[in-house]
C-alpha positions as CSV (number, residue, x, y, z in Angstrom):
1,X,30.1,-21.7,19.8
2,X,27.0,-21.2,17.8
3,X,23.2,-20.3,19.3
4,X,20.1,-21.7,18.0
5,X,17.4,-19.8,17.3
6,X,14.1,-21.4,15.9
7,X,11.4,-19.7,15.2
8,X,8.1,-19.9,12.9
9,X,6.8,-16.3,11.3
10,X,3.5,-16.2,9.2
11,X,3.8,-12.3,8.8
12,X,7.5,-11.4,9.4
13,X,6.8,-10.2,12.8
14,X,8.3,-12.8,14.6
15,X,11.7,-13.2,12.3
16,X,12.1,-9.8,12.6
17,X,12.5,-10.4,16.3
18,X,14.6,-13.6,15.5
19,X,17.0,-11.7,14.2
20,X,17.3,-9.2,16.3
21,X,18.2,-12.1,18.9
22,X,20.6,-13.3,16.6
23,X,22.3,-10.1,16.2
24,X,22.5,-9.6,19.8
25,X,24.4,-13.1,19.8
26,X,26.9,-12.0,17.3
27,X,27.4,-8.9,19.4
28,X,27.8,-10.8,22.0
29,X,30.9,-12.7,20.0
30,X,28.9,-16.0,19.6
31,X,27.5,-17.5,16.2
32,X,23.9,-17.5,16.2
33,X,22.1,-20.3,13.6
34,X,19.0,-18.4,12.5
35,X,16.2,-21.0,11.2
36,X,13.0,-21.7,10.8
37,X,11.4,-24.3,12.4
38,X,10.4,-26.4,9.2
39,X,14.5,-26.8,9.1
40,X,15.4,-27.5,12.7
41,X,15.3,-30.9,14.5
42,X,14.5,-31.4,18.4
43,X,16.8,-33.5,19.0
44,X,19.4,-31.7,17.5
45,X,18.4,-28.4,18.9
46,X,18.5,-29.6,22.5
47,X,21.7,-30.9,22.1
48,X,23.0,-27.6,22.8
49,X,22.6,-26.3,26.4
50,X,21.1,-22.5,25.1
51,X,18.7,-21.5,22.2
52,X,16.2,-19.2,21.4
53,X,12.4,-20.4,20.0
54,X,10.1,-17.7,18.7
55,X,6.5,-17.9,17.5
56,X,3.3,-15.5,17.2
57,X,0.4,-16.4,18.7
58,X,-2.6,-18.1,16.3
59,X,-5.8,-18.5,16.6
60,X,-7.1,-18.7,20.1
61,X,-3.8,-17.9,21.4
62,X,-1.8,-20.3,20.4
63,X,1.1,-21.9,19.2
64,X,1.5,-22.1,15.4
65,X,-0.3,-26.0,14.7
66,X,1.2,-27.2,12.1
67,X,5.0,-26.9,12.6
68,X,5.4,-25.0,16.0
69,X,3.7,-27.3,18.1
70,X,4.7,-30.6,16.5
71,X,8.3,-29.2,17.3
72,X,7.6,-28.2,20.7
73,X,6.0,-31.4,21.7
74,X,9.0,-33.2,20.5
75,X,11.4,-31.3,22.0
76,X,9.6,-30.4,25.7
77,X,10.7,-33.8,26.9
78,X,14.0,-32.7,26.2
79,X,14.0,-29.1,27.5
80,X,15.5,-29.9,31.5
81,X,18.1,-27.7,32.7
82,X,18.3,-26.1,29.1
83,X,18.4,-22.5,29.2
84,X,15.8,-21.1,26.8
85,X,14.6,-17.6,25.6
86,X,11.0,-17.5,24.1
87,X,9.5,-14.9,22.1
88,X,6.7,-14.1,19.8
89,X,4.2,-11.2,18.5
90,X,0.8,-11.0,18.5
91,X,-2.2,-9.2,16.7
92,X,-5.2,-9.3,19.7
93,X,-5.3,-10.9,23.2
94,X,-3.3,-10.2,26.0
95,X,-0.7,-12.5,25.5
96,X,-1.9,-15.4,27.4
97,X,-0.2,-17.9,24.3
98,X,3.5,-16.6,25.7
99,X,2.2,-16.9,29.7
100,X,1.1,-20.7,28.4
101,X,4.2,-21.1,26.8
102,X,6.4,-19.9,29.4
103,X,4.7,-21.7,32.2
104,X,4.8,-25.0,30.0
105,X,8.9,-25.1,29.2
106,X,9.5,-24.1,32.9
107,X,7.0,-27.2,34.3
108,X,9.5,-29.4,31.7
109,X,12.4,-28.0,33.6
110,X,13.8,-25.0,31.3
111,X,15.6,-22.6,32.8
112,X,14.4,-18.7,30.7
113,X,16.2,-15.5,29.8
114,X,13.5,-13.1,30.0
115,X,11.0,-15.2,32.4
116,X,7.6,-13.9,30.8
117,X,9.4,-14.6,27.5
118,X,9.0,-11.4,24.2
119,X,6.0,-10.2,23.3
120,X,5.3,-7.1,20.1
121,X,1.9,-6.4,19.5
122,X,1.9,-6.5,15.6
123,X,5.3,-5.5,14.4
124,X,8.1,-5.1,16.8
125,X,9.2,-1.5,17.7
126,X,12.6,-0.4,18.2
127,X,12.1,-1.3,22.1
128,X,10.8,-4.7,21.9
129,X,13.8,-5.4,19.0
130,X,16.5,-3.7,21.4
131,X,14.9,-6.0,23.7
132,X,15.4,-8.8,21.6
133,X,19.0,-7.9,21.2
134,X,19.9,-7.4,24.5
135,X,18.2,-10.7,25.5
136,X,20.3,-12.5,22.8
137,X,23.5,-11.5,24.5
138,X,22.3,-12.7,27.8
139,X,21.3,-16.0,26.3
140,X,25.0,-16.3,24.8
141,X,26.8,-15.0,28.0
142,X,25.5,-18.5,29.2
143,X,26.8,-20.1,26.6
């Protein structure tokens, strides 16, 4: 069975984290589809019961605004009793965009790997991208 994982990445930060989720999938014996989010469709996505999203934080700690949030707004009505693993980098703040995030999918019933979601400060170090690995085979052990 194949894992989602959506994500949008201005810098390469965040895919580099995608991946590393996707990798921990495969390990994991799963398939994981790797996209971005220009090429993924709500309705689509949450017809699976387990994906991944990923996106830095913009701006005034944020979601992306252009693509990210359209897509999230779309599929939060659609997010109940799906289990979700959220994760994202970020250049300054304190990561207040993931604690929004986080508290947001789990007020529109989403159940998440990793409660306070994946943050890197700039690019991801070997311990946030093990991280992300080991979180992408719990996501696909509830497959």
């Amino acid at each position: 069975m194949s894992v989602s994982v959506v994500y949008w990445s201005g810098t390469g930060n965040t895919q580099a984290m995608a991946e590393a989720v996707a990798e921990g999938i495969r390990a994991a014996g799963h398939e994981a589809a790797l996209m971005e989010v220009s090429a993924a469709d709500p309705a689509l996505l949450a017809s699976g019961n387990v994906f991944a999203l990923g996106c830095p934080s913009m701006g005034a700690e944020q979601l992306e605004e252009t693509e990210m949030e359209p897509f999230i707004e779309a599929l939060e009505p659609l997010v109940s009793g799906k289990t979700i693993l959220l994760f994202g980098s970020y250049g300054w703040g304190d990561g207040e965009w993931m604690r929004d995030w986080t508290e947001r999918m789990k007020n529109a019933g989403a159940v998440l790997v990793r409660e306070e979601g994946i943050i890197a400060n700039e690019s991801p170090d070997n311990d946030v991208l093990e991280e992300c690995r080991s979180a992408g085979r719990e996501l696909a052990a509830k497959v």
